[in-house]
C-alpha positions as a LaTeX table, in Angstrom:
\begin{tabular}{lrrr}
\hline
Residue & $x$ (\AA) & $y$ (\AA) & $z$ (\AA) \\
\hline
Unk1 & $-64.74$ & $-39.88$ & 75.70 \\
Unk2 & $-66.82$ & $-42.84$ & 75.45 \\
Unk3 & $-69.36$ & $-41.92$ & 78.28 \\
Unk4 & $-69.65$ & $-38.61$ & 76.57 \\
Unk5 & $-70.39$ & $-40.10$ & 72.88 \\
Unk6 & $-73.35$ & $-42.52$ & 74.89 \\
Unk7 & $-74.74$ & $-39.43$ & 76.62 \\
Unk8 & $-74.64$ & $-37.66$ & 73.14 \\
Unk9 & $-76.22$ & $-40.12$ & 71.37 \\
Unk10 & $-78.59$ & $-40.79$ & 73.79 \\
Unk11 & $-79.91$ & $-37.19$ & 74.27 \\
Unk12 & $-79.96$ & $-36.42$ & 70.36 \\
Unk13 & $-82.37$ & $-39.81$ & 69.76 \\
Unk14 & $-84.38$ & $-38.34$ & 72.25 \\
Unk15 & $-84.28$ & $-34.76$ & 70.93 \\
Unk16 & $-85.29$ & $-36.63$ & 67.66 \\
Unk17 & $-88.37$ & $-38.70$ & 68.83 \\
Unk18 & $-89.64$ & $-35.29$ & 70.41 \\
Unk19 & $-88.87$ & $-33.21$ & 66.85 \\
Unk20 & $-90.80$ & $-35.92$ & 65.48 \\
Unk21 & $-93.57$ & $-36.03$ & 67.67 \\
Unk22 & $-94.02$ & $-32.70$ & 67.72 \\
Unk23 & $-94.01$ & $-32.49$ & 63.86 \\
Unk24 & $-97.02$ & $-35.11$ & 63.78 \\
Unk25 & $-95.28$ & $-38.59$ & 64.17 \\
Unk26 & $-94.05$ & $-38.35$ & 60.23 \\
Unk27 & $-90.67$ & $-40.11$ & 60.46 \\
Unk28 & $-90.87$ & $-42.63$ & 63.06 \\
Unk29 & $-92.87$ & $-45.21$ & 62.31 \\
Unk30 & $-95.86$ & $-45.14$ & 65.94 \\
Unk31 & $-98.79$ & $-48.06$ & 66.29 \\
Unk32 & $-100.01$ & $-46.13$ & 69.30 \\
Unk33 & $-100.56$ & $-42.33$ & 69.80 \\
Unk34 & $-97.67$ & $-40.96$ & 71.79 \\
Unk35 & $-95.44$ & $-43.34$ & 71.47 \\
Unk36 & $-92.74$ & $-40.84$ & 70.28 \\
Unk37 & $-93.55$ & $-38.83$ & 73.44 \\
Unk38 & $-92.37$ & $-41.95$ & 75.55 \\
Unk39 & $-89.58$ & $-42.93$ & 73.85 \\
Unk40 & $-88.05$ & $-39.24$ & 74.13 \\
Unk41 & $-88.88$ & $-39.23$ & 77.91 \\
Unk42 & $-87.04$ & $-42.56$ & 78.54 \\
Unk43 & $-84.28$ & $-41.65$ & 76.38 \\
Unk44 & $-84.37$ & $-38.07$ & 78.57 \\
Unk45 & $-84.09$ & $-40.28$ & 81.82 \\
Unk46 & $-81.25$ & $-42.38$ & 80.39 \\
Unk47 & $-79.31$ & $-39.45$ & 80.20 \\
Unk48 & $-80.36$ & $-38.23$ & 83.42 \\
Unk49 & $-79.23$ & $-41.99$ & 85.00 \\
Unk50 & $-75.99$ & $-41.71$ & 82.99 \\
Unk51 & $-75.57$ & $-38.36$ & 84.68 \\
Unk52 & $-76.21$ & $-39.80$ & 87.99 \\
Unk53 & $-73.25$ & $-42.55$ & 87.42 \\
Unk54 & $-71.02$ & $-40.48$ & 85.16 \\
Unk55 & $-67.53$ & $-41.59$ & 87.78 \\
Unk56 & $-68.23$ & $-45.03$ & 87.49 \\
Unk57 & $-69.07$ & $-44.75$ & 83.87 \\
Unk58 & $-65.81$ & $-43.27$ & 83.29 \\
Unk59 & $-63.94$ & $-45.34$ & 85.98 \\
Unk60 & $-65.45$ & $-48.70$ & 84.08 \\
Unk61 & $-64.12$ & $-46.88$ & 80.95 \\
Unk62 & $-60.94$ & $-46.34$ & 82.37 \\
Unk63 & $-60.35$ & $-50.14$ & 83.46 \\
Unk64 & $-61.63$ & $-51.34$ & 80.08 \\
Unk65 & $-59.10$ & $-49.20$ & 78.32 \\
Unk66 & $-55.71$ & $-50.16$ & 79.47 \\
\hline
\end{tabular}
């Protein structure tokens, strides 16, 4: 469950900086243009990483856990 809550958070702060971008850059505070842009696309490639290493994610979990 815990990988799965990271991914999820991960992809909706993305999802957000891109809403927010698109809308104009009116909730997240930017000091350059397309900031918001970047910070959805490395949030986007977190996931994508976390997708790449989603065993060991959940094997390092696992360990943890007991």
């Amino acid at each position: 469950m815990l990988p799965t809550g990271a991914k999820m958070m991960t992809l909706e702060c993305g999802m957000r900086f891109l809403a927010d971008h698109i809308a104009g850059d009116v909730y997240f505070h930017i000091s350059r243009p397309g900031q918001n842009l970047d910070r959805a696309r490395t949030q986007f490639k977190l996931v994508s990483e976390m997708e790449a290493h989603w065993d060991e994610m959940h094997q390092i979990v696992a360990r943890w856990a007991k």
